[in-house]
C-alpha positions in Angstrom: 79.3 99.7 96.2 79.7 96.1 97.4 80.8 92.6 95.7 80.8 89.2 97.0 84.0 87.9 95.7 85.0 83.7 95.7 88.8 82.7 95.8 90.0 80.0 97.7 87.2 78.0 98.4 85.7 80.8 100.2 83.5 83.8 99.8 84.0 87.3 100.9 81.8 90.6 100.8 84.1 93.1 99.8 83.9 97.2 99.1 86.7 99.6 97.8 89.1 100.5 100.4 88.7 96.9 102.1 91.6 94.7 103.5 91.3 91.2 103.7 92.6 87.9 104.3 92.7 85.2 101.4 94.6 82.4 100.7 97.7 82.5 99.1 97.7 82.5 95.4 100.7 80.8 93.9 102.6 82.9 91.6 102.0 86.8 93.3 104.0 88.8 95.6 104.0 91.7 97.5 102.8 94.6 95.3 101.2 92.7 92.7 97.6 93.1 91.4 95.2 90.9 91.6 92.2 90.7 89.6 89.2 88.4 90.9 87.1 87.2 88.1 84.4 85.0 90.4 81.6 87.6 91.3 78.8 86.2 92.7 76.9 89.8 93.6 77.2 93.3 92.9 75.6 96.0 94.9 75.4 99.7 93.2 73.5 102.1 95.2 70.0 100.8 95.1 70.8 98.2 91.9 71.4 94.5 92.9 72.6 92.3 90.5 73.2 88.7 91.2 75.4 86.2 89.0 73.8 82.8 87.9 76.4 81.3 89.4 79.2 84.4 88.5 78.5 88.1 87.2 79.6 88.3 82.9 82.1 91.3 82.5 82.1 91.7 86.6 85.5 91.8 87.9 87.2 92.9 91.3 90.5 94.5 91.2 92.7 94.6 94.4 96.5 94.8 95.2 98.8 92.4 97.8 99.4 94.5 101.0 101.6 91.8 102.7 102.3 87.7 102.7 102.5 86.1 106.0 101.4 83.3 107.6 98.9 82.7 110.5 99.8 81.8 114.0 101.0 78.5 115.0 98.4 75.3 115.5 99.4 72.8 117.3 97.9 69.1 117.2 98.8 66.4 120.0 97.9 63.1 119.7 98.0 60.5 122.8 97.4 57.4 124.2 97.7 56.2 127.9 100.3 53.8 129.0 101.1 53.0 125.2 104.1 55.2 125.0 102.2 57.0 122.1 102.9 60.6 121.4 102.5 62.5 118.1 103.0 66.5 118.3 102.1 68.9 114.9 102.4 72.1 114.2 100.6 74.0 111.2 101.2 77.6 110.0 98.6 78.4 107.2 100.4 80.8 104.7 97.8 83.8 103.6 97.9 87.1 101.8 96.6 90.7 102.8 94.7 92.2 99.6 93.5 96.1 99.7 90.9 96.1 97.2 90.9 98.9 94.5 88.0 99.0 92.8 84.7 97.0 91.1 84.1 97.2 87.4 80.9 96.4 86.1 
């Protein structure tokens, strides 16, 4: 069975027993269920059904593994002989989701 999910901005094709990545979603924390309501596509056995844009009734229900955040990105900004230097870093926060199962 296979579902493509959208949170963040993003889309993901997920199965049962998956771990991924997503954005972090204000308000959960470690241990906390998640249930995601946006299905674009559902794929049981030989039966594909596709949402117009989402799936009625179709949701995706996974649990948080782990909050963390991504390694360090650094931005440098410089101009010659101007005595111009700006220097950014950026850590994008993210949580890891085990997905549980898709209801139809």
């Amino acid at each position: 069975m296979l579902a493509v999910i959208k949170t963040g901005g993003k889309q993901y094709l997920v199965s049962p027993e998956d771990e991924i990545k997503i954005e972090k979603i204000k308000g959960k924390k470690k241990g906390d269920e998640i249930v995601f309501k946006d299905i674009l596509l559902v794929e049981k056995g030989k039966k594909i059904e596709i949402g117009n844009p989402f799936i009625k009734d179709a949701k995706v229900i996974g649990k948080i593994i782990e909050e963390k955040r991504t390694k360090k990105i650094t931005n440098l900004k410089y101009k010659a002989k101007t005595r111009y230097k700006v220097k950014k870093g950026f850590r994008q926060p993210y949580i890891k989701v085990k997905i549980e199962k898709i209801d139809l």
